[in-house]
C-alpha positions, 0 to 999 in steps of 0.5 A: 197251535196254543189251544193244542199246547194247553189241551195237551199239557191238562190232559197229561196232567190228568193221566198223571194224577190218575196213576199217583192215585192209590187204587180204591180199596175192595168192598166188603162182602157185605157190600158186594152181597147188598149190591146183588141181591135187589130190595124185594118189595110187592111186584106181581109182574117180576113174580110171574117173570120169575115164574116163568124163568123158573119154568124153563129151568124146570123143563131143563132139568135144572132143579137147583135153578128153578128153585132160585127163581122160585124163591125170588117170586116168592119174594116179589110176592109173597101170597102167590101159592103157584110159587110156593107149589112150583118151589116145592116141587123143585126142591124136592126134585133136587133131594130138600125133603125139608125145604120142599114140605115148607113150601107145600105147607105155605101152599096149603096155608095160601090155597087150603081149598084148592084143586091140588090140596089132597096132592099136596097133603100125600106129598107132605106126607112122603116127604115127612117119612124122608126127612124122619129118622130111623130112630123115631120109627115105632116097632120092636128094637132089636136086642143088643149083640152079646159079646 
């Protein structure tokens, strides 16, 4: 019986203590965007595992996704041009001309003699002509309106 007595007055004293507490303070973004995003270092086996997600993204037809994914191989290893292909190609689907000609580009300085080299140069250079502007087209201008 006094066992029972003693272990009920700690455990009350401890609820107690909890709730004069004051609650923790939120963390800082920064925090929080640390706390999520891994520390990235060489790991070819996380590379393909992304690689593969990225893959089922891409039959879905989730471009946004699969580009994550993409890059985050990218990121667990940086000289797989498999990647930086398959990024380039989900980010062009999802309308990055930009993004996407980098990633070939990388592709191209990782595997310059590749089976998919003269494909990757044509898709360069469509993407070129999306991303370049009205303005630096060469042709005559048209005159001015009168007033």
């Amino acid at each position: 019986m006094r066992f029972w007595f003693l272990t009920c007055a700690c455990l009350s004293l401890l609820a107690s203590a909890q709730r004069q507490r004051p609650p923790a303070p939120p963390p800082e973004p920064d925090e929080v965007e640390e706390a999520a995003e891994p520390e990235y270092s060489f790991n070819p086996i996380e590379a393909q595992k992304e690689i593969q997600i990225g893959n089922f993204y891409f039959k879905k037809g989730s471009y946004r996704a699969a580009a994550g994914r993409y890059e985050r191989a990218t990121k667990w290893h940086p000289n797989l041009p498999e990647a930086y292909y398959k990024l380039g190609d989900a980010r062009a689907r999802i309308d990055q001309p930009g993004a996407a000609a980098q990633a070939f580009r990388k592709f191209l300085e990782l595997a310059p003699a590749g089976g998919r080299a003269g494909e990757v140069k044509k898709k360069i250079q469509q993407l070129e002509k999306k991303t370049a502007k009205p303005d630096d087209a060469p042709g005559p201008r048209s005159p001015a309106p009168k007033p």
